[in-house]
PATIFI-705408 format. One record per residue (C-alpha): residue number from 1; residue in three letters; x, y negated, z. Coordinates in Angstrom, 2 decimals. Layout:
<atoms>
ATOM     k     r         u         v         w
ATOM   NUM   ALA         X         Y         Z
...
</atoms>
This chain:
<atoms>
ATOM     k     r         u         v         w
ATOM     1   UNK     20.28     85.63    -53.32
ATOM     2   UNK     22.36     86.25    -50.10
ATOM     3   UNK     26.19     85.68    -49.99
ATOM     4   UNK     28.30     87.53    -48.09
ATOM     5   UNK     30.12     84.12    -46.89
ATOM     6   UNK     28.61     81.29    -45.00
ATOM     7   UNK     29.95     78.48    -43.44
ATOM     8   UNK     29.96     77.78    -40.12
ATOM     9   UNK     28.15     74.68    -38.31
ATOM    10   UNK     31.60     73.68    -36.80
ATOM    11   UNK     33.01     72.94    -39.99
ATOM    12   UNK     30.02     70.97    -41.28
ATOM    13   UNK     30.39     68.86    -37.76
ATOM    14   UNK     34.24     68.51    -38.30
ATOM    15   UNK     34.23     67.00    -41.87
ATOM    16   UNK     31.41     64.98    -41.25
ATOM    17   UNK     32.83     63.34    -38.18
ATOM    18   UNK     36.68     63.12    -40.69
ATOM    19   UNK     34.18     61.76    -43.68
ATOM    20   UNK     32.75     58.78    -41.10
ATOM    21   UNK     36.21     58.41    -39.89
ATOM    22   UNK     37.74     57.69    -42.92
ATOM    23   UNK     34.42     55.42    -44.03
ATOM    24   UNK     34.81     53.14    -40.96
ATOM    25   UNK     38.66     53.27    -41.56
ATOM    26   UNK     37.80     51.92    -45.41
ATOM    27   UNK     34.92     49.46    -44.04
ATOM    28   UNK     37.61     47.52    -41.98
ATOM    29   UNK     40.57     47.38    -44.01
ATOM    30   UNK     38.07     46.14    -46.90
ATOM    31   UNK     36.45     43.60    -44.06
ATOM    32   UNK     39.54     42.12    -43.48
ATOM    33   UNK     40.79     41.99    -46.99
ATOM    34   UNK     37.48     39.81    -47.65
ATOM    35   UNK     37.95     38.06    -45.14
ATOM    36   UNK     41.73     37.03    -46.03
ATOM    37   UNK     43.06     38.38    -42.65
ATOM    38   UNK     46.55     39.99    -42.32
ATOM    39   UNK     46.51     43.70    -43.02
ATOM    40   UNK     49.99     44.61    -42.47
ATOM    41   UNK     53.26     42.84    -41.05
ATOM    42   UNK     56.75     44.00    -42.37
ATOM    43   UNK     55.23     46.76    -44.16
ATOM    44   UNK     53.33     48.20    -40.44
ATOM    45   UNK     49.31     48.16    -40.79
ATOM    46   UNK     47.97     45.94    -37.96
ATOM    47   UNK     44.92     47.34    -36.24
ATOM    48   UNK     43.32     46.80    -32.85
ATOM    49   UNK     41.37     48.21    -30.78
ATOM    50   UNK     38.26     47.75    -31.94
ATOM    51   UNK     39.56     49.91    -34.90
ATOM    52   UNK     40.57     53.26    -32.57
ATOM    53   UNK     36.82     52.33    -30.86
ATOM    54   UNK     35.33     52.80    -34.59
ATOM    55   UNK     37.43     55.73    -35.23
ATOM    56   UNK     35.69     57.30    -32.04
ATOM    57   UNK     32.45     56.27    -31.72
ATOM    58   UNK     31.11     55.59    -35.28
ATOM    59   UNK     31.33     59.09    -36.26
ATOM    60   UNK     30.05     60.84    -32.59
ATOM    61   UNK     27.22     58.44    -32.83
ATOM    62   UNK     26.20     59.76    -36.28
ATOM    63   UNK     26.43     63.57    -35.72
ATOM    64   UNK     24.65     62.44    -32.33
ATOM    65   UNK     22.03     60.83    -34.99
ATOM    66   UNK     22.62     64.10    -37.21
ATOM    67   UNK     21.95     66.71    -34.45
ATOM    68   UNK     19.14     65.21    -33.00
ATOM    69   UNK     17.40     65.82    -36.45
ATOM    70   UNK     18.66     68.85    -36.59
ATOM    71   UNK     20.77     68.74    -39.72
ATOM    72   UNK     23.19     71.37    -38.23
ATOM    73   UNK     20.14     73.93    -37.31
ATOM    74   UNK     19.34     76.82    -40.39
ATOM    75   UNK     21.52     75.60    -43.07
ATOM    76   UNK     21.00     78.01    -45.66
ATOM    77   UNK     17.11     77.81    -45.06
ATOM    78   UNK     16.10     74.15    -45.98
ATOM    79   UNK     14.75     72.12    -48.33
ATOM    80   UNK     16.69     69.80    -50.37
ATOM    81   UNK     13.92     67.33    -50.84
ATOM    82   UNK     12.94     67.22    -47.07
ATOM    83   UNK     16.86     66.75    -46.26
ATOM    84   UNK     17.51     64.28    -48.76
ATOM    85   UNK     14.39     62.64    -47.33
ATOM    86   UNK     16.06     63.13    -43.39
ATOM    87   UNK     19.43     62.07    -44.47
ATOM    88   UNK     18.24     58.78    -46.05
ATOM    89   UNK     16.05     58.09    -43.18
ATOM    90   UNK     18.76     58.66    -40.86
ATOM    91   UNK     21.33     56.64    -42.65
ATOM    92   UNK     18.84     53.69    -43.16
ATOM    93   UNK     17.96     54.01    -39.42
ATOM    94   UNK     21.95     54.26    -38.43
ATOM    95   UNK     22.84     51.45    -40.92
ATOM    96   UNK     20.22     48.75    -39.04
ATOM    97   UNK     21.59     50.31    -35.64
ATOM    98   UNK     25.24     49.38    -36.75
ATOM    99   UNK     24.41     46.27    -38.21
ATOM   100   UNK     23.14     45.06    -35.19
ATOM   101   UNK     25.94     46.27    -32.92
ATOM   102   UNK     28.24     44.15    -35.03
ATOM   103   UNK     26.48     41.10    -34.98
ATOM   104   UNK     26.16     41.17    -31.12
ATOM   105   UNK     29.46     42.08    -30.45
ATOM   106   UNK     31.32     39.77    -32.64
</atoms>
């Protein structure tokens, strides 16, 4: 079954890259709520930079991670089991490499 309208790779780049932005964005506010540290001061949201570094980099380093798999290559023509299998394994892999930034750089 062909459709006459496919979506292009730019677009699947651009929300993933919004999606991990708004993730990280989530991950720190909820960090620092856990850790009882001030969110906002007269009602303006404190961030640093280490936030606008997360905002960047998080989400270029997965669609690096994403691209060199080649999730953006043929995507009407795959699988759904192998990608389901690829995306896990990427987002385990990506997880451990995170994890460990953090801990060395705090």
């Amino acid at each position: 079954m062909k459709s006459g309208k496919q979506i292009s790779v730019t677009w699947y780049a651009v929300i993933d890259f919004v999606t991990a932005s708004l993730a990280w964005a989530f991950f720190f506010f909820i960090r620092k709520w856990v850790l009882k540290e001030t969110i906002t001061d007269q009602g303006e949201i404190i961030v640093n930079n280490k936030f606008w570094l997360g905002i960047i980099f998080i989400p270029l380093g997965w669609l690096a991670l994403y691209t060199l798999v080649g999730s953006y290559r043929k995507l009407y023509k795959k699988s759904r089991l192998f990608e389901f299998t690829i995306t896990f394994m990427c987002s385990f892999i990506g997880t451990i490499v995170l994890f460990f930034l953090f801990y060395l750089m705090m």
